[in-house]
C-alpha positions in Angstrom: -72.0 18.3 20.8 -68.4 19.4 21.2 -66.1 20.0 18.0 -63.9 16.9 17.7 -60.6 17.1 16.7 -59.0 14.1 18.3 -59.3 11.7 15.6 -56.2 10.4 15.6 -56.9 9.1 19.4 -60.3 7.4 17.8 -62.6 8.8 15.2 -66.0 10.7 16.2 -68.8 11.1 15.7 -69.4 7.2 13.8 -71.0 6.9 10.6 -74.7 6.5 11.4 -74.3 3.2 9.5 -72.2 2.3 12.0 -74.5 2.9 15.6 -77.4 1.2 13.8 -75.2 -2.3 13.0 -73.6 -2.0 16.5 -77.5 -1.9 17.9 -78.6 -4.8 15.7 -76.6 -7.2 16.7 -76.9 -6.5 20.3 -80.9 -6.0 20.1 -81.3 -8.6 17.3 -78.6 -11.1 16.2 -76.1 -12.0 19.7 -74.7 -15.0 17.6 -70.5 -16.0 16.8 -68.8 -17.4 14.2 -68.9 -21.4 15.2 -67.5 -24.4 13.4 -70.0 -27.4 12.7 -73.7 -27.0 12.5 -74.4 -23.2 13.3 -77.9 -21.7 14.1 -79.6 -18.8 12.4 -77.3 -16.2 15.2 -74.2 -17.8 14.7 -74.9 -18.0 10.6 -75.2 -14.3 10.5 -72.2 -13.4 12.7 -69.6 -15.8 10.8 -71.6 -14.0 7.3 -70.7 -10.5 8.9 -67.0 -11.7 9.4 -66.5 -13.0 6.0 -68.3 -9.5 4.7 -65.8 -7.7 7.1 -62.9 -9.4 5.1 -64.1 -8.5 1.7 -64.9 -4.6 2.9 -61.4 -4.2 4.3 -59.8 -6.3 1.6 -61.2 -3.2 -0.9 -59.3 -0.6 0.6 -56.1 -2.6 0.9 -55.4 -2.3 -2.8 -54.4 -5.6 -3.8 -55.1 -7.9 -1.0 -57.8 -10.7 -1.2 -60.4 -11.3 1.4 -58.3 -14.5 2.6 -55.9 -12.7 3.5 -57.4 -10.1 5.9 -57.2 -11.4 9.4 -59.6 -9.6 12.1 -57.8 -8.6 15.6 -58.6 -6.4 18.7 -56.2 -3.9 18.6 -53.2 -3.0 16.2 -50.8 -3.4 19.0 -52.1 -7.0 19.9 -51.3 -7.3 15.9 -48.0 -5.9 15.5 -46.8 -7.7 18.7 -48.1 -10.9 17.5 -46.5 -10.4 14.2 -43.1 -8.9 15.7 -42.8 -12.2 18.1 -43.8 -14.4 15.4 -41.7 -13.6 12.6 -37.8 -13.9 14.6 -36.0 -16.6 16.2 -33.0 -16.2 18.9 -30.3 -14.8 17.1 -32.2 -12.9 14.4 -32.4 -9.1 13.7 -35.5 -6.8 13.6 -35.2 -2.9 12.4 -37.5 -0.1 13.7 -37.0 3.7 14.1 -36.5 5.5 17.3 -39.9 7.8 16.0 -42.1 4.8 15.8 -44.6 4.8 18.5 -44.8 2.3 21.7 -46.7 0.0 19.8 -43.6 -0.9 17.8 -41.4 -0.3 20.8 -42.6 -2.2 23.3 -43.0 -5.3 21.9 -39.1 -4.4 20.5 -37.5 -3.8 23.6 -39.0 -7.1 25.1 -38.0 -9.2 22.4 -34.5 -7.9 22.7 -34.4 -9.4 26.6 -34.9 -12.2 24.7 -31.8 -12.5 22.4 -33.4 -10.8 19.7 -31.0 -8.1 18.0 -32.6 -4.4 17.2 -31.6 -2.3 14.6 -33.2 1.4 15.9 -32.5 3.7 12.7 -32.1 7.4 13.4 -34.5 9.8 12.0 -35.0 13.3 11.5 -37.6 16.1 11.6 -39.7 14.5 9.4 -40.4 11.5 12.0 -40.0 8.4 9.0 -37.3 5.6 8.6 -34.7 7.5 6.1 -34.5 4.5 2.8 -30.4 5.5 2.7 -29.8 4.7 6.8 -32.4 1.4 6.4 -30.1 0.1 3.5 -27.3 0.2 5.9 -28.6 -2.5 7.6 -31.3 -4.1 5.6 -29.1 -7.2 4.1 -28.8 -8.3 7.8 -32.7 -8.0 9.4 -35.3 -10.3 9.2 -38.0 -7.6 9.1 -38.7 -4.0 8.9 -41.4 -2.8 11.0 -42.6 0.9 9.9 -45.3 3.7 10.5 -46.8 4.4 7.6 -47.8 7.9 8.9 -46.3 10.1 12.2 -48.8 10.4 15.0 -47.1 13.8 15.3 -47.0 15.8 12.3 -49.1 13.1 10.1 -46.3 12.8 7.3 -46.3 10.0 5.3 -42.7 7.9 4.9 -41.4 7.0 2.1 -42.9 4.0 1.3 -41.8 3.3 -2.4 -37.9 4.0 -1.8 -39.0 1.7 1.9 -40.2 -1.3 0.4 -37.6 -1.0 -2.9 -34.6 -1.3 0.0 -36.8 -4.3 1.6 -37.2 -5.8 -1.5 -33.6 -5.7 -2.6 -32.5 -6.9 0.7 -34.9 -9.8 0.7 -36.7 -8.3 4.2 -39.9 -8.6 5.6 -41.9 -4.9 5.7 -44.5 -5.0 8.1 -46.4 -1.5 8.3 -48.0 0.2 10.8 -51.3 1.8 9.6 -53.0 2.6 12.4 -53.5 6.0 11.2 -53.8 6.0 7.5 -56.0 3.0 6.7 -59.3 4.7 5.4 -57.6 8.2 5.6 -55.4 7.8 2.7 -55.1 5.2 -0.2 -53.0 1.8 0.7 -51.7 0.2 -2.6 -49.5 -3.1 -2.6 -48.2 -2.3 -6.2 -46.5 1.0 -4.4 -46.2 -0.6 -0.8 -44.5 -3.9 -1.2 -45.1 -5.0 2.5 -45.4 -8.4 3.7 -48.0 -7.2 6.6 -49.9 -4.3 6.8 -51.9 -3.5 10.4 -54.6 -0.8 11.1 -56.7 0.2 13.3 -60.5 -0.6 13.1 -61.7 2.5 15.2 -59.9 5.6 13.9 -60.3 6.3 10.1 -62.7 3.2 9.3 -64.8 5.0 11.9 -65.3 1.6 13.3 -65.6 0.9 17.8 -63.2 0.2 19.4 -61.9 -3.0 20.2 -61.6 -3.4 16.1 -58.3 -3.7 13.7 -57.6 -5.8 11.2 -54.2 -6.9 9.2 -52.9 -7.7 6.2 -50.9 -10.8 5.6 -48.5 -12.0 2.8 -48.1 -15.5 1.4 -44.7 -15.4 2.9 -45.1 -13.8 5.7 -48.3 -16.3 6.5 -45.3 -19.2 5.6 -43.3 -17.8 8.2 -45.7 -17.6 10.8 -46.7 -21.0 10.6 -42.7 -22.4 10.0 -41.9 -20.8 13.5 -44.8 -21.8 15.3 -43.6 -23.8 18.3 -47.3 -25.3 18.4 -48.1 -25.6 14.5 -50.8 -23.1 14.7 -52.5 -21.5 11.9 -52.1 -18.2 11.1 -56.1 -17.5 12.0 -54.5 -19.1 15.5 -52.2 -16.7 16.2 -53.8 -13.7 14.5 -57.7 -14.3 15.7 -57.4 -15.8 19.1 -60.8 -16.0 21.1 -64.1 -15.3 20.5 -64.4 -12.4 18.2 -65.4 -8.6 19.1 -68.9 -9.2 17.1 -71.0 -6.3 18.2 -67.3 -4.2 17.0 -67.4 -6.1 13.8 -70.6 -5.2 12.8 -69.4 -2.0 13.4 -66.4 -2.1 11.7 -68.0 -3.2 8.5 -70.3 -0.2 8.3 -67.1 1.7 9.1 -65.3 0.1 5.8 -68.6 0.7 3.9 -68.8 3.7 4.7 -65.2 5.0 4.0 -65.4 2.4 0.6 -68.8 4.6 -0.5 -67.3 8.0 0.2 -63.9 7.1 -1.4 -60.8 7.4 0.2 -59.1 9.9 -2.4 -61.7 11.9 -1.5 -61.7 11.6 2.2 -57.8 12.2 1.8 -58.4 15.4 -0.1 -60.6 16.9 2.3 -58.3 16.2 5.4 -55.6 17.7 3.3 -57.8 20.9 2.7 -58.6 21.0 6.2 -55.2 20.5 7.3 -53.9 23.4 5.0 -56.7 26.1 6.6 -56.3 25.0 9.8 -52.0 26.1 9.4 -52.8 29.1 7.7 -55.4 30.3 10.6 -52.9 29.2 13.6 -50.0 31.4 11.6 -52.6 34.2 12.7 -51.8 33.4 16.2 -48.6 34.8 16.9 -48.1 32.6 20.5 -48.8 29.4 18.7 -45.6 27.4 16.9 -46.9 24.4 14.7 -44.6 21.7 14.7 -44.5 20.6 10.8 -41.9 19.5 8.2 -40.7 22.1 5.6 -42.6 20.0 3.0 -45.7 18.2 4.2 -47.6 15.6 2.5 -49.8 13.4 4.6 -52.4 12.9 6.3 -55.2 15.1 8.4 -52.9 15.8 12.0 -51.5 18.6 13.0 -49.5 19.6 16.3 -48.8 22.6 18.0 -47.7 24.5 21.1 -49.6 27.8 22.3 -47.8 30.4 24.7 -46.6 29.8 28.2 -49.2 27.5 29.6 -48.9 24.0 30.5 -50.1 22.1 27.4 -52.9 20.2 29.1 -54.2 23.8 30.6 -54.9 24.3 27.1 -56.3 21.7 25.6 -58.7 22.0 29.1 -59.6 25.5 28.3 -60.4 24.5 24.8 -63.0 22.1 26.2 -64.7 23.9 28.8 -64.5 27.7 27.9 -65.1 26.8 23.7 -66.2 23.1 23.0 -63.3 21.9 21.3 -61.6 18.2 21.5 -58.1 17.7 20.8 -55.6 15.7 21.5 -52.4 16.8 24.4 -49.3 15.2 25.4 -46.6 12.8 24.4 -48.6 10.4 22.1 -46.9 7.5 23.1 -43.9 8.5 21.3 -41.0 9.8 23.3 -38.7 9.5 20.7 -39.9 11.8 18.6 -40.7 14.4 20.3 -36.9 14.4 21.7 -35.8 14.8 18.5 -38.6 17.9 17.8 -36.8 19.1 21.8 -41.1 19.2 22.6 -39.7 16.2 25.6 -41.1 16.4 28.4 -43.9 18.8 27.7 -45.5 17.4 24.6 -48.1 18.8 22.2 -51.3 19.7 21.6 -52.6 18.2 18.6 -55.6 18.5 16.5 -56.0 15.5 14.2 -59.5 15.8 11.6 -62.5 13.9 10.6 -64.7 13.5 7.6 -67.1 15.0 9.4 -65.0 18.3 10.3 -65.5 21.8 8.5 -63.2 24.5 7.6 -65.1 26.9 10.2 -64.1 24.3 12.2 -60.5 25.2 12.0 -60.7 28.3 12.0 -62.9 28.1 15.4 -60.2 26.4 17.2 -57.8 28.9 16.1 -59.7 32.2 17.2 -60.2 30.2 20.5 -56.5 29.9 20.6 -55.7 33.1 20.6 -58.0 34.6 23.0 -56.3 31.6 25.5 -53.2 32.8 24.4 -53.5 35.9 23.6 -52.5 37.4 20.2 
């Protein structure tokens, strides 16, 4: 088996937990949640949804079980949430370093005659509280990473929701790459949605993710609903990715056993070895903030070659996984001038080792050289 250090793209290996549920209810169960009389099948399968609710709502600090809603992807989520929450006339704020999951849905509502505040950022790649109070009193809602896809730095999200708050704006947060890696709190993130992905650090399949939804928000939702639908309606449409939701739930178990303070610690730790082997390397350059606190990614460039030579090389000469590119986020890495070339990026795993890191980074420099 390879050394995986693409997490951030989607967590492997999965929980053995995890394979097993997937298995059962292909092999064994085959049943969805159904309204009405429902047969032994479809009993289980709407039990394993309302179980899924209560495992997430655990690791949302906060949040009730009610108020978990259970989606495909995160960007099906935050678009669905971005389109519902505005009408024609009304003002949205994002940053210029969020991802295309927060910009594409952006840029189409503003065809549209929706107005979009983009707020500068710098180096460390999160919405700055002093520019978003600028412009706070006149959006309807915030939409913010929680975590760069880059460098894996948290934002700000106290002095974030305080200006929200004060400004009577939605917060909607983006975290796809922190749910299950680090704690989420309502009492220190005062956000009216919160969105993550089901496959990366609740070590769920893919096809899973899940959101968070206030009382007001869920108000809104339902006010500006040109076809009164519920919020379940707009959130959960279709029949439901079961065999990923059994899944899922032995993801959340899994990461609710473990503990995320300590899953969080040990991705720090690995984070911190894995810098101090690369600054070995003389031809590799990490791109990282001057003070770091966040979560378990890490990017970096290595000597003259093209960055997906690299990350090949990695693979087929030394067994090791990681991420190359852009990462769906142009904007950002204009502002770290790493546009048009990109990164590679190693993002970590509960189930990743220090030797690990230090593996990738003698492999490094015999690529490189140095």
């Amino acid at each position: 088996m390879p050394i995986y250090l693409d997490n951030a793209a989607t967590s492997f290996p999965k929980p053995k937990g995890v394979l097993d549920q997937v298995t059962d209810y292909m092999k064994n169960v085959g049943g969805v949640p159904t309204t009405g009389y429902a047969c032994k099948p479809h009993a289980n399968a709407m039990e394993v949804v309302n179980e899924c609710r209560s495992a997430l709502s655990r690791l949302i600090t906060g949040s009730t079980p009610e108020q978990i809603y259970l989606c495909k992807s995160a960007s099906e989520a935050i678009s669905s949430i971005m389109r519902g929450v505005v009408e024609i006339g009304d003002k949205i704020a994002i940053s210029d370093g969020d991802p295309w999951p927060i910009q594409a849905p952006a840029r189409e509502l503003e065809q549209k005659g929706i107005n979009v505040a983009r707020l500068p950022f710098d180096h460390e790649l999160f919405v700055n509280p002093k520019h978003l109070a600028k412009v706070a009193q006149k959006v309807r809602a915030v939409f913010v990473s929680h975590a760069s896809n880059i460098t894996g730095t948290l934002a700000p999200m106290g002095e974030i929701s305080k200006v929200c708050q004060e400004a009577d704006a939605m917060l909607v947060l983006d975290a796809s790459h922190t749910m299950g890696a680090c704690p989420v709190d309502l009492k220190h993130i005062k956000a009216d949605a919160i969105i993550f992905s089901g496959h990366k650090g609740l070590y769920g399949p893919t096809g899973t993710a899940g959101v968070y939804v206030s009382q007001r928000l869920s108000e809104k939702l339902t006010k500006l609903s040109k076809t009164n639908l519920s919020v379940h309606q707009i959130l959960e449409v279709g029949t439901p990715n079961m065999a990923g939701l059994y899944g899922l739930l032995a993801g959340a178990r899994f990461v609710d056993m473990e503990g995320v303070e300590k899953i969080w610690r040990h991705h720090k730790s690995l984070r911190e070895s894995l810098v101090a082997s690369l600054e070995t390397v003389k031809k590799v350059k990490v791109v990282a903030p001057e003070t770091w606190d966040g979560i378990g990614i890490l990017s970096f460039s290595a000597g003259d070659l093209p960055i997906n030579t690299t990350a090949r090389l990695l693979e087929e000469r030394y067994g090791l996984v990681v991420g190359n590119g852009l990462f769906a986020n142009e904007g950002a890495m204009r502002t770290l001038n790493l546009y048009p070339q990109g990164t590679l990026r190693a993002s970590v795993g509960y189930f990743n080792t220090i030797s690990d890191m230090e593996y990738l980074a003698t492999s490094l420099a015999r690529i490189v050289g140095g």
